[in-house]
C-alpha positions in Angstrom: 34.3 173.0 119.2 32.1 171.8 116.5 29.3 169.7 117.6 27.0 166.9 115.8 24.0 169.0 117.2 25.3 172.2 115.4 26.1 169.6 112.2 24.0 169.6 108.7 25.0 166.0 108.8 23.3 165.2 112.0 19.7 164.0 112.4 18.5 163.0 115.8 16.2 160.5 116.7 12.9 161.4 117.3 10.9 157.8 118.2 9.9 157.4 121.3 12.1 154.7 122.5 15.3 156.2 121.6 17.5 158.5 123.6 17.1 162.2 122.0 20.1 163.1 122.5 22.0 161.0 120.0 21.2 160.5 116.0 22.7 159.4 112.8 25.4 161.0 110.9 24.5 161.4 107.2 28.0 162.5 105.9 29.9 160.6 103.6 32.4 160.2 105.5 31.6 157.5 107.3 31.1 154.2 105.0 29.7 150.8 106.0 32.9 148.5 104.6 31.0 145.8 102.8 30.7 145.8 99.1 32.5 148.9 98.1 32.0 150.1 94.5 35.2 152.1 93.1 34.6 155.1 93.7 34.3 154.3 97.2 37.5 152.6 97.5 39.3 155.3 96.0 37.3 157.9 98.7 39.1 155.6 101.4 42.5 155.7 100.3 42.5 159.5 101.9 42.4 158.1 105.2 39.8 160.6 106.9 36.6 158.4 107.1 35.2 156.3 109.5 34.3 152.3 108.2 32.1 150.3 109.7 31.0 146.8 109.8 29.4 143.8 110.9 30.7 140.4 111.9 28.1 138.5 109.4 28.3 141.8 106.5 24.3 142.0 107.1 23.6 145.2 108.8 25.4 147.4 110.7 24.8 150.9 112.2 26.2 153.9 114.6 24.7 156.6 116.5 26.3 159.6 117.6 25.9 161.7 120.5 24.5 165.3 120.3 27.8 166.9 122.0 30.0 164.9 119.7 32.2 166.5 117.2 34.5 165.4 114.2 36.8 166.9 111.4 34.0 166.5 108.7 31.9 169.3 110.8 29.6 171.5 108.6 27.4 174.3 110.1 23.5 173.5 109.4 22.1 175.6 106.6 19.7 178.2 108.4 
């Protein structure tokens, strides 16, 4: 299975106080939901992304884990 530490997508954290085995996901695929410009409305309307969002629309974040995987899975350039 394709996982997010085998992903071009993923970048792992790497400061001291955060656990090393999980990192962001820089696809573009997954959209915060506040404030969407046009283009990223219409990108919704195919149904395969992740939104995310916070209570107050100030900030909002995920991590995912190194052993995770998703449809949106692209090898890593070597």
């Amino acid at each position: 299975m394709n996982r997010c530490k085998n992903c071009k997508y993923f970048k792992r954290n790497i400061r001291e106080w955060e656990n090393k085995k999980y990192g962001e996901c820089k696809s573009d695929k997954f959209l915060y939901n506040v404030c969407l410009t046009d283009e990223e409305k219409n990108k919704i309307e195919k149904g395969d992304m992740l939104l995310y969002a916070d209570y107050e629309s100030y900030s909002a974040s995920f991590e995912v884990g190194e052993d995770f995987g998703c449809i949106h899975f692209s090898n890593k350039e070597e």
